[in-house]
C-alpha positions in Angstrom: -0.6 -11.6 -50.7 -3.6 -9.5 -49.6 -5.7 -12.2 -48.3 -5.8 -15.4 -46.0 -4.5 -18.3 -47.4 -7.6 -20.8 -46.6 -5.1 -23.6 -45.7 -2.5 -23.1 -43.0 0.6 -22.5 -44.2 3.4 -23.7 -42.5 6.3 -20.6 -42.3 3.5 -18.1 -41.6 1.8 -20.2 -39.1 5.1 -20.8 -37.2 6.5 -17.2 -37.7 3.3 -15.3 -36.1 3.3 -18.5 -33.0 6.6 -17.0 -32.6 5.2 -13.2 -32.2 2.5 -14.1 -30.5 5.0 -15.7 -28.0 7.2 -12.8 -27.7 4.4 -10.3 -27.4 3.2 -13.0 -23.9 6.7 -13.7 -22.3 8.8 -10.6 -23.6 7.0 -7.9 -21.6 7.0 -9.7 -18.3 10.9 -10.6 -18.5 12.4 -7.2 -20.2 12.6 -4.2 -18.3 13.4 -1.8 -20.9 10.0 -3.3 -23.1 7.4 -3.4 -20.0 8.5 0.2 -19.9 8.3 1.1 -23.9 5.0 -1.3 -25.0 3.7 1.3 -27.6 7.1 0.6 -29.8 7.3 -2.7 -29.0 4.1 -3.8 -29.6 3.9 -1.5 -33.3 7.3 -3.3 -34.1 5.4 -6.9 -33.2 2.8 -5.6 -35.2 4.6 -4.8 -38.5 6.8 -7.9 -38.4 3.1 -9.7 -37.9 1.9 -7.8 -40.9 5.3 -8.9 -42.8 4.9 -12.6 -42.2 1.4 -13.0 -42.8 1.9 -11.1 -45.8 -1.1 -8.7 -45.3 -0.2 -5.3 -46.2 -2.4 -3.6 -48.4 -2.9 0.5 -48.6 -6.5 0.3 -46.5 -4.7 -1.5 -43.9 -2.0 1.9 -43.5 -5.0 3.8 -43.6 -7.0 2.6 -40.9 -4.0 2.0 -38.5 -3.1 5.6 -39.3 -6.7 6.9 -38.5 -8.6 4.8 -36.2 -6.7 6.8 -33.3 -8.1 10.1 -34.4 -11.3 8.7 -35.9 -13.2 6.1 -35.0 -15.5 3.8 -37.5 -19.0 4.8 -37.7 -18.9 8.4 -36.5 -20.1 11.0 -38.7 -17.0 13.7 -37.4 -13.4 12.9 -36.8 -12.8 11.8 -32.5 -10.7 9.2 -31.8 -9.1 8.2 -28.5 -5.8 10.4 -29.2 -8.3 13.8 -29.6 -9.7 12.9 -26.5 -6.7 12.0 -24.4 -4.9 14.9 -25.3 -8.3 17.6 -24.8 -8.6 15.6 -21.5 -5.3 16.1 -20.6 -4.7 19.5 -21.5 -7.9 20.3 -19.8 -7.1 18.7 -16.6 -3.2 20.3 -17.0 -5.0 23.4 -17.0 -7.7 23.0 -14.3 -6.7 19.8 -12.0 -7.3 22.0 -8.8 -10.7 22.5 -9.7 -11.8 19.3 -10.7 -9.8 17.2 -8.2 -11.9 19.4 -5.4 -15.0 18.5 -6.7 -14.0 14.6 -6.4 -12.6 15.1 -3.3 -15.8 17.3 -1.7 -17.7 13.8 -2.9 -15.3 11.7 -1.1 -15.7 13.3 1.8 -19.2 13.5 2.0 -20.1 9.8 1.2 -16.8 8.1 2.7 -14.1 6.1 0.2 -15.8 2.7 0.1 -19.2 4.2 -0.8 -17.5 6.5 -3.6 -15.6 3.4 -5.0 -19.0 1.3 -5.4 -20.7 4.7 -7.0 -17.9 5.3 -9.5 -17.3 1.5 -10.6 -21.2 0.7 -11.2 -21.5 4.4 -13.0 -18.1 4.5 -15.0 -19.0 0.5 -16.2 -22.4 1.0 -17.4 -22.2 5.2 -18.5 -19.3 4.0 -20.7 -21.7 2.5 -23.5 -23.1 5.7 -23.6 -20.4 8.0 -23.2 -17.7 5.9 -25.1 -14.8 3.6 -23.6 -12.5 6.4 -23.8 -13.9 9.2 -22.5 -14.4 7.1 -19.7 -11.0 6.3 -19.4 -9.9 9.7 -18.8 -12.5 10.2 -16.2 -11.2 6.7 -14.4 -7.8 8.0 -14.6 -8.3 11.3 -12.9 -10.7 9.5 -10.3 -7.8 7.0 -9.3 -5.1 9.9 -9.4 -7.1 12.1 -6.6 -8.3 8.9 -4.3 -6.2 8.8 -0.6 -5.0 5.7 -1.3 -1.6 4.0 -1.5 0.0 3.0 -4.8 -0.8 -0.7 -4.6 -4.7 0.1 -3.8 -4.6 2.4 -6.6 -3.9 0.6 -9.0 -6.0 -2.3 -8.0 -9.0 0.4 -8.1 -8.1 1.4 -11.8 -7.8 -2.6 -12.6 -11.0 -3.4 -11.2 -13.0 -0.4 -12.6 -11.0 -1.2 -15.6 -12.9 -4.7 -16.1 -16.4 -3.1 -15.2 -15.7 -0.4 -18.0 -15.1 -3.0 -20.7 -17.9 -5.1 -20.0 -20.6 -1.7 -19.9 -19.0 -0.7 -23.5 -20.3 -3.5 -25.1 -24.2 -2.8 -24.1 -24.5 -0.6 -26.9 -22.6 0.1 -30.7 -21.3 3.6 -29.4 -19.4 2.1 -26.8 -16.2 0.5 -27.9 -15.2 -1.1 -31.6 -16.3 -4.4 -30.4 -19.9 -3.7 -30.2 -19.5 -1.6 -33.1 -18.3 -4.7 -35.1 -20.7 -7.5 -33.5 -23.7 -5.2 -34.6 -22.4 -4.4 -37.8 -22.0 -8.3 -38.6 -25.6 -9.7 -37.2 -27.4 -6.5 -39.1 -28.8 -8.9 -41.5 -30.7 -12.4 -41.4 -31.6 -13.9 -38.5 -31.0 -11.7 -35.9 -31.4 -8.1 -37.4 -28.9 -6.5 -35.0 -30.6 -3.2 -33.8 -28.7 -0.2 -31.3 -30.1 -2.9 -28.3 -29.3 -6.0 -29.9 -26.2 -6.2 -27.3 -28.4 -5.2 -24.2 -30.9 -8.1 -24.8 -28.0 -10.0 -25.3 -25.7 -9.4 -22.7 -27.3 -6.8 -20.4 -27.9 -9.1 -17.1 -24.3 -10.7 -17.4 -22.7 -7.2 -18.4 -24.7 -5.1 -15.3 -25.0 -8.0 -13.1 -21.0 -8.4 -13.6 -20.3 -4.6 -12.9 -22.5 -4.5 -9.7 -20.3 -7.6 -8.8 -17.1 -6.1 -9.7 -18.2 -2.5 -7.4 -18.9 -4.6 -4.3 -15.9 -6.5 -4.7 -14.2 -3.0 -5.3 -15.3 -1.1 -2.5 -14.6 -4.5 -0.5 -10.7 -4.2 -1.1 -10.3 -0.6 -1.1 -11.6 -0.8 2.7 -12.4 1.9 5.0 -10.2 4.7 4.4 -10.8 8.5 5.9 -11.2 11.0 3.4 -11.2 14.2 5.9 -7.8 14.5 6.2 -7.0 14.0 2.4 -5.7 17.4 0.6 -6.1 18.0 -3.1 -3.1 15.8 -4.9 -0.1 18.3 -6.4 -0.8 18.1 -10.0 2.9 17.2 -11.5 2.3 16.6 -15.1 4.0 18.9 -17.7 2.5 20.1 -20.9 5.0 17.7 -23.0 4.2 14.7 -21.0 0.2 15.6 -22.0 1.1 15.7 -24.9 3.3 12.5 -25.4 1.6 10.8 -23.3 -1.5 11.2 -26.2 1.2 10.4 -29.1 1.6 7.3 -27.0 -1.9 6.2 -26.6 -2.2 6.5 -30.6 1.1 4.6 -31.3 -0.5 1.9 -29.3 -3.9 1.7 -30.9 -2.0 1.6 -34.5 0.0 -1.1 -33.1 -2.7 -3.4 -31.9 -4.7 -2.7 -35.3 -1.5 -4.3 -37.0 -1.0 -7.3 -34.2 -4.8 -7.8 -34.7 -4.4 -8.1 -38.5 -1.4 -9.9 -38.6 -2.2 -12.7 -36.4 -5.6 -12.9 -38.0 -4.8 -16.3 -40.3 -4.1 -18.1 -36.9 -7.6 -17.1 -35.8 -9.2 -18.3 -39.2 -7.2 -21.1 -39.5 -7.7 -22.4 -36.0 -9.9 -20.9 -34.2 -12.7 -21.3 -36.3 -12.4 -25.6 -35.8 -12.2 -24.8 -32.1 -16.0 -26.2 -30.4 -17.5 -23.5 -28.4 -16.2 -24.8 -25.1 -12.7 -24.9 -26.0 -12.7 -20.8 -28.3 -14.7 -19.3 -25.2 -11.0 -19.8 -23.3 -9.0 -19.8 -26.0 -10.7 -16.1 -26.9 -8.1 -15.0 -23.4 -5.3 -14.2 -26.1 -7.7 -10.9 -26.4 -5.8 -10.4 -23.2 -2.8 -8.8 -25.8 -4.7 -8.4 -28.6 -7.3 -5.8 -29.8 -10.7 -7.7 -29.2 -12.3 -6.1 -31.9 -10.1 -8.0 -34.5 -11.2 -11.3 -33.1 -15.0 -10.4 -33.5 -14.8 -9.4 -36.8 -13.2 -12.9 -37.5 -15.4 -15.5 -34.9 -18.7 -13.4 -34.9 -20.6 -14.7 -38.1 -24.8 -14.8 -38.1 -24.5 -18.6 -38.8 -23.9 -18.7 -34.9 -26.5 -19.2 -32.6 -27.1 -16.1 -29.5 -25.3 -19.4 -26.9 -22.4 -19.1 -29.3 -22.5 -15.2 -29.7 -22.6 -14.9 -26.3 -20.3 -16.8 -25.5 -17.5 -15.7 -27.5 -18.3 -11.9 -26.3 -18.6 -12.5 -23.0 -14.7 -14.5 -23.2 -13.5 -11.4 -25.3 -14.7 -8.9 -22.9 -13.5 -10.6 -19.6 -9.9 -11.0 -21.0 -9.7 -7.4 -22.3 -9.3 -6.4 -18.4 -6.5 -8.8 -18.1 -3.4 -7.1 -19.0 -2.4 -3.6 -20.4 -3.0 -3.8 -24.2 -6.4 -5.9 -24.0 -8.8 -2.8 -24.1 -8.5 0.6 -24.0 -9.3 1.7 -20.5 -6.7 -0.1 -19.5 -4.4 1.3 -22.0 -5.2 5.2 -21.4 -5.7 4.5 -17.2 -2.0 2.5 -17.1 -0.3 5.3 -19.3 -2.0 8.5 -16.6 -1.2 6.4 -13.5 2.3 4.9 -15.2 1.1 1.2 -13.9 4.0 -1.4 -15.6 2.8 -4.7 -17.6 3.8 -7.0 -13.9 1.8 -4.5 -11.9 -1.3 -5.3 -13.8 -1.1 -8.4 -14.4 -0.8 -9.7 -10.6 -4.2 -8.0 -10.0 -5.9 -8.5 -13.5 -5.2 -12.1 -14.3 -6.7 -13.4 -11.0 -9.7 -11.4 -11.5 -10.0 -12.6 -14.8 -10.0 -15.9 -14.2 -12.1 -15.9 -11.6 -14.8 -14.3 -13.6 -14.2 -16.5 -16.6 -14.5 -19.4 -14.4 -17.9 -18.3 -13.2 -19.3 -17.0 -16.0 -18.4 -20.3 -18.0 -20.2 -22.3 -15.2 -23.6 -20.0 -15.6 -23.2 -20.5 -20.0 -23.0 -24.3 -19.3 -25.5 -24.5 -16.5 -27.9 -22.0 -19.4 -27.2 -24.2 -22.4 -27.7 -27.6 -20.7 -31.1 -26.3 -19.7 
């Protein structure tokens, strides 16, 4: 079988519940997998492949090559080219570029920088791509005088204002990419802005919202004193830490596919009210997938919106949800629990708000 079923069927609806379970609960409660997700979540995403019984040779293909080469771009780049350039750049001059940060820390104070790099890093990242963006956020985080805990609750929060920005424009993350690519045609004739008429004052007025509260937790800290961080990354772990990063795109391409039939047998009978919350599984899964299922031009913009707005939100709420989060948690080694104390409470606290303002808009 090569294609959805258009009835649930039984066995394959209650083997990929059972996946989708593990891939929640599993993480959280097992040591040894919080601290190996690529292979656990590429194993998840096979067996999900298995069951729904969706293998096919394009789907090899593009779990294979969507690392190194991403759709719609005319030469091969993929997150794993630019993780590892990144990192082998930085391996090789980390003194350099950790100065220049640090010379701008001290000049402008810590809670000053951190409202400057979340607003620019959310809304350059349409521009500049989710990933390279990533890398930048990573580095950032690693030179900041800060204390573990506020580190990583910096990299969460920039984290969430980085997905949203992506999705302004088609060249920021596979989301976009998909959404325009679906709502081309009649009615809406999907241009490079479509996304920023759409979304642009709940994207930027989200990523403004996110720097204040950023700069608001990070407190007043002294940069003077700081000295340039000891660089103590190898050449291997550059380099696995890249083979990583691609295992775990591959993965999520096959967890995405694999648990597709749930989200066309069920999702698609959800009302708008009840998919916008029900869109926080993209909290685990690859938010792209669930475009290319829910996004169809039979939906009006409130709908559209909607759903994007959901699927963006939850990406920042755990590890595999969007990419940032994947690259920043690998450079800064932040475990599945760690981000999850810091990203689920932010997440629903902007989900929460942002549902209120698409209620208050449709009502009107």
């Amino acid at each position: 079988m090569h294609e959805i079923p258009p009835e649930p069927v039984l066995h394959i609806a209650l083997g990929l519940t059972v996946i989708l379970l593990l891939v929640l609960i599993l993480p959280f409660k097992v040591r040894v997998i919080e601290e190996n997700l690529e292979p656990f979540f590429l194993v998840m995403g096979i067996l999900a492949v298995t069951i729904s019984g969706l293998w096919s040779y394009e789907l090899v293909i593009e779990a294979l090559r969507e690392p190194v080469w991403l759709p719609n771009t005319p030469i091969p780049i993929g997150i794993f080219q630019v993780v590892l350039i990144a990192g082998l750049a930085i391996h090789k001059f980390n003194r350099q570029i950790y100065s220049a940060i640090l010379n701008l820390l001290r000049k402008i104070g810590v809670r000053a920088f951190t409202f400057i790099m979340v607003v620019l890093l959310g809304l350059i990242s349409s521009i500049i791509s989710v990933i390279v963006t990533a890398v930048i956020l990573s580095e950032i985080a690693l030179t900041l005088p800060l204390d573990r805990k506020k580190k990583v609750e910096f990299v969460i929060i920039a984290c969430f204002a980085v997905g949203l920005g992506a999705a302004l424009t088609p060249v920021g993350e596979p989301l976009s990419t998909i959404a325009v690519s679906k709502l081309k045609g009649e009615p809406y004739h999907a241009d490079f802005f479509f996304l920023l008429n759409l979304l642009g004052i709940y994207v930027i007025s989200g990523v403004i919202a996110l720097a204040i509260y950023g700069a608001y937790r990070i407190g007043s800290v002294s940069a003077e004193s700081v000295e340039i961080p000891r660089y103590e990354e190898s050449l291997r772990s550059v380099v696995v830490r890249a083979i990583r990063v691609y295992m775990f795109v591959s993965a999520l391409i096959l967890l995405g596919k694999g648990l597709s039939p749930l989200a066309v047998w069920y999702f698609s009978k959800v009302p708008p009210e009840g998919l916008y919350w029900l869109n926080t599984i993209s909290a685990i899964l690859d938010n792209a997938t669930l475009v290319a299922v829910e996004i169809e031009p039979e939906m009006s913009l409130m709908q559209i919106k909607s759903a994007l707005i959901s699927l963006l939100i939850s990406g920042g709420m755990l590890i595999p949800g969007n990419i940032p989060n994947i690259v920043s948690a690998g450079r800064l080694k932040i475990r599945m629990n760690e981000w999850a104390k810091k990203g689920v409470p932010i997440g629903v606290v902007l989900l929460t708000v942002y549902f209120a303002i698409l209620m208050v808009e449709s009502s009107l």
